[in-house]
N, C-alpha and C positions, 0 to 999 in steps of 0.2 A: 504494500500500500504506500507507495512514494507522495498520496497526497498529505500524508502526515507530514514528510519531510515537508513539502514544499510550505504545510500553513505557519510549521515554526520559521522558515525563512521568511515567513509574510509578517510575523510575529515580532519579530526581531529585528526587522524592516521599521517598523509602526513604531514599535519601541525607542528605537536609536532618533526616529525623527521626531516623537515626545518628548524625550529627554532635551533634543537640541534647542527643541524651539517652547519647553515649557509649560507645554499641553498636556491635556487630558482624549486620549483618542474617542469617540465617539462610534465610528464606523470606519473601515477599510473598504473601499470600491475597486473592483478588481473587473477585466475585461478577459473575459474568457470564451476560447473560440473550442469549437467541435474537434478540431485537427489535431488542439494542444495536448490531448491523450492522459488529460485528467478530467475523473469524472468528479461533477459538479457537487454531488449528495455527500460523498466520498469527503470531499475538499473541505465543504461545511462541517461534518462531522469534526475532521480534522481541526478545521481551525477551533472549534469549541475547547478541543480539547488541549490543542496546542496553547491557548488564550487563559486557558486553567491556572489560576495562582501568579496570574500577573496580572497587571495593569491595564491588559488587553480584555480582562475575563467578562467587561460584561459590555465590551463592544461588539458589535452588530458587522457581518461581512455581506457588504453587497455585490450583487453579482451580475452585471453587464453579460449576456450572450452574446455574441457578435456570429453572422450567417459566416455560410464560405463563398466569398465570392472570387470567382475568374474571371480571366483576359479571354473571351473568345478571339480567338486567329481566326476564324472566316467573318465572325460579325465585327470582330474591329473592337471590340463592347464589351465595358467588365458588365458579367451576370452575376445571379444570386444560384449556386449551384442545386440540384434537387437535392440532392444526399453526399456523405462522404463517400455512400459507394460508389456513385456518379457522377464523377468531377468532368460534367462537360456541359455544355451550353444548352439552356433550357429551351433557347427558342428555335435552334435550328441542329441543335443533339452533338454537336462536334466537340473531342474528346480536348479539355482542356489542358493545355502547356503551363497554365502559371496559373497559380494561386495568388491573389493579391490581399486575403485577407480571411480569418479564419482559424489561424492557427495561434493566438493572440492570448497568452497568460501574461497580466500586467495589472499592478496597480496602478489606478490610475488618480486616486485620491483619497484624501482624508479627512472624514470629517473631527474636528478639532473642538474641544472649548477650554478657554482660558483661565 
């Protein structure tokens, strides 16, 4: 279960920038995509646990999905793909080359109080 590792890294993220700036964390906002190969229940669990007996323990993790979108090569067009299974363009089915977004584990914010 490597979402444990990653919520004490999110942990210790949120921590070190409370400390610096003299807050109280609130909420962790995290952008997480389908690609990124953590599951999302998994994660939450994790961070509850990882947040246990710190500072973090009775903040809130929110959780941004992000689609997977690609570059279709014949429509020229980033799509929104149907599935991970199906990384290809939805309107005219051609098997996509690039991924442009989708694969996206990031915090992206923190809510704070002073």
């Amino acid at each position: 279960m490597h979402e444990l590792s990653i919520a004490v890294s999110i942990v210790d993220l949120a921590q070190e920038e409370a400390a610096a700036r003299h807050v109280r964390i609130l909420a962790v906002h995290l952008k997480l995509g389908p690609l990124s190969g953590v599951v999302r229940e998994a994660l939450e669990g994790s961070f509850e646990i990882a947040a246990a007996g710190t500072p973090l323990e009775s903040a809130r993790l929110v959780i941004l999905e992000t689609p997977i979108v690609v570059l279709c090569p014949q429509c020229q067009a980033e799509r929104t793909a149907p599935s991970m299974q199906a990384l290809r363009c939805p309107d005219c089915g051609t098997p996509a080359l690039k991924v442009l977004q989708g694969a996206e584990l990031q915090v992206t914010g923190l809510e704070v109080e002073a």
